[in-house]
N, C-alpha and C positions, 0 to 999 in steps of 0.2 A: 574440580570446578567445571560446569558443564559449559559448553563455548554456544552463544544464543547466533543462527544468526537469522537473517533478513531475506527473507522468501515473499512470495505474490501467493495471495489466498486461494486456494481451490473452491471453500466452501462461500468463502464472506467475500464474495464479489456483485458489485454492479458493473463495472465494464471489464477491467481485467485483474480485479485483484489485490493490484498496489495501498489501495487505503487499509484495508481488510490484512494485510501482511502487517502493515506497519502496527496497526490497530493492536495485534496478537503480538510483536514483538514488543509494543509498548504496553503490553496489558492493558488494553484498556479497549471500550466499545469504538469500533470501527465507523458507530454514525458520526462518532466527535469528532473523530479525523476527519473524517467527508465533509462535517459543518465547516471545520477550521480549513481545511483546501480549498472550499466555495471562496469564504471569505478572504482569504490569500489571493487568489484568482481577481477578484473584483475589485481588491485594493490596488494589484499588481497591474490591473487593464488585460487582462490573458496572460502574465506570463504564467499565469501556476498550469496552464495546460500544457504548456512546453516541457514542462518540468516534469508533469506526469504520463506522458510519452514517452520524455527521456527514462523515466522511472521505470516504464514498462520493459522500455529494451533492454535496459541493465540488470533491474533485479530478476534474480530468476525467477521460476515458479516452484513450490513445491513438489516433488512428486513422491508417489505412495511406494513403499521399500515392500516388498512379499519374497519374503525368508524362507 
């Protein structure tokens, strides 16, 4: 069984990636995530930008393997 995990996108980014990682770990298009984070944000009054800062430091980034 192959082990998935949770990386920051190199390719699918507007600011640093985090939506675009989740996007790709969740199969699915990284603008849906971006809509559904807006609208988290705006319900929460800013906290989803806390969260996607905290997001940034923690999750790592991808980086490219050359064997």
């Amino acid at each position: 069984m192959v082990k998935k995990r949770l990386y920051r996108s190199r390719k699918e980014r507007m600011i640093a990636g985090v939506c675009g990682g989740i996007g790709k770990y969740l199969n699915t298009d990284p603008t849906i995530i971006r809509l559904i984070w807006a609208v988290v944000t705006i319900i929460s009054f800013g906290l989803g930008i806390l969260v996607y800062f905290l997001a940034w430091i923690i999750i790592p980034e991808k980086t490219s393997r050359i064997i």
